[in-house]
N, C-alpha and C positions, 0 to 999 in steps of 0.2 A: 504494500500500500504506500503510496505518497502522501506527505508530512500534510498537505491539505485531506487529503484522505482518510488521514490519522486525527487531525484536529476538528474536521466535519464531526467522526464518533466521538469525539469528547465533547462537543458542543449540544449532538442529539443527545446525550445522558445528562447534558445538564437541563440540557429544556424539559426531560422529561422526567427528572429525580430533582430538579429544585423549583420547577415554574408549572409542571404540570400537576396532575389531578395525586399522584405516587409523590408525594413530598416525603424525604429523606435528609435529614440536616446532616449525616454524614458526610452526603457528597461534597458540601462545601469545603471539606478538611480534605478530600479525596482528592477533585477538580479545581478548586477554586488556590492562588497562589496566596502566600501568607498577607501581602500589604493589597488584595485585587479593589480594584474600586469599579464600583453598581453603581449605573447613573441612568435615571431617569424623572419625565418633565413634572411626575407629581408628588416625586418624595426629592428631600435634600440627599445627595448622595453621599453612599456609604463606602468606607473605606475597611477593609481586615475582615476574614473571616466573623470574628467573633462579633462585630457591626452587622455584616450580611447575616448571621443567622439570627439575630435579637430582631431585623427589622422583619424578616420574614416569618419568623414564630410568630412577633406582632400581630403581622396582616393579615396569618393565617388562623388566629383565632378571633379576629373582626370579620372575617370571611373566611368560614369553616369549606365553604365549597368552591372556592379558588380557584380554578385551573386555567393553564395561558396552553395553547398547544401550536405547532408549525401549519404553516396554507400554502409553502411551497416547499420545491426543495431548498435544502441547506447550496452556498456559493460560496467559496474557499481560493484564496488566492494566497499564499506566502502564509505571515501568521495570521490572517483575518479569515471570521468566518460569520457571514451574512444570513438572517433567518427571518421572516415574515411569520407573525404571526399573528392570534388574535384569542379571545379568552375574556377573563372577568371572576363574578363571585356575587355573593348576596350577604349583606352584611346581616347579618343575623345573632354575631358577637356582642363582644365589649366595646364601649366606646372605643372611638381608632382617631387621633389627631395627628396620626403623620403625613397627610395630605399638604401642601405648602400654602393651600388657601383656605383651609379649616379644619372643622373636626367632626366626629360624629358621634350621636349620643349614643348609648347602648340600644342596640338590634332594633334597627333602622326598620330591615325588610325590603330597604333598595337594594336594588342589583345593575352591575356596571357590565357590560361588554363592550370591546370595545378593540382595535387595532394596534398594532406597530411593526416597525422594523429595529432589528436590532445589529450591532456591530460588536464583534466579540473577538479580544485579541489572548490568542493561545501560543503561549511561548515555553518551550523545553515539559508539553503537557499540563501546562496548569493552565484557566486563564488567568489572565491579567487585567483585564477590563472589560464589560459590557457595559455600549453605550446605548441607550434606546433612544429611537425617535418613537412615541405614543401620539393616539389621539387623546389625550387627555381632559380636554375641554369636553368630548362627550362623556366620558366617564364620571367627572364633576357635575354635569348639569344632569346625568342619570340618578346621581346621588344626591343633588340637590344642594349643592354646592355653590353653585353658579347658575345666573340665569342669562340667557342671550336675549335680547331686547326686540 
């Protein structure tokens, strides 16, 4: 296999043992590199494992039903590895305030779905960054966050 071909299978295990419906905090210590920074447009971004798993426990007990999954295939060029995908959740949890433009009281009963693309740089097998572009504005105004005029 070539090293994009090597880094595509660490990209789908991560989409689908830390973003999909099978969450596992392990892989974060498995896949993820010790300083990796998670960046995306409705949380502040997180840097270290031990950040990415607190923010995801988080989210995942404000949205018990969570899941992001892929819409096409993975795209791999050198260390980058490119994924579309699309998912959500329904908040059903505890209050959740790590949104950057509010917060949510406990078990709302809204639910987000919603798009992105994502950029994911894998070096000597760990990654090292995932940058997400989101639609976030619909995910907001699905939750009631934001209203568009």
């Amino acid at each position: 296999m070539s090293r994009e071909d090597d880094n595509k299978a660490i990209v789908g295990r991560w989409f689908t043992h830390f973003w999909g419906k099978e969450y596992d905090a392990a892989i974060v210590d498995e896949l993820a590199a010790p300083d990796m920074l998670l960046q995306y447009s409705l949380h502040e971004p997180r840097r270290g494992r031990d950040d990415i798993k607190a923010f995801m426990k988080d989210f995942r007990k404000a949205f018990p039903d969570l899941n992001f999954w892929g819409t096409a295939d993975l795209i791999a060029e050198g260390d980058y590895v490119v994924g579309r995908w699309e998912g959500g959740g329904t908040h059903t949890g505890p209050a959740f305030g790590d949104f950057l433009v509010g917060a949510l009281p406990t078990s709302t009963g809204r639910r987000m779905k919603f798009t992105g693309t994502t950029v994911l740089k894998v070096q000597n097998g760990k990654i090292v960054e995932e940058i997400g572009l989101d639609d976030g504005v619909t995910a907001l105004q699905q939750l009631g966050l934001i209203r568009v005029a």
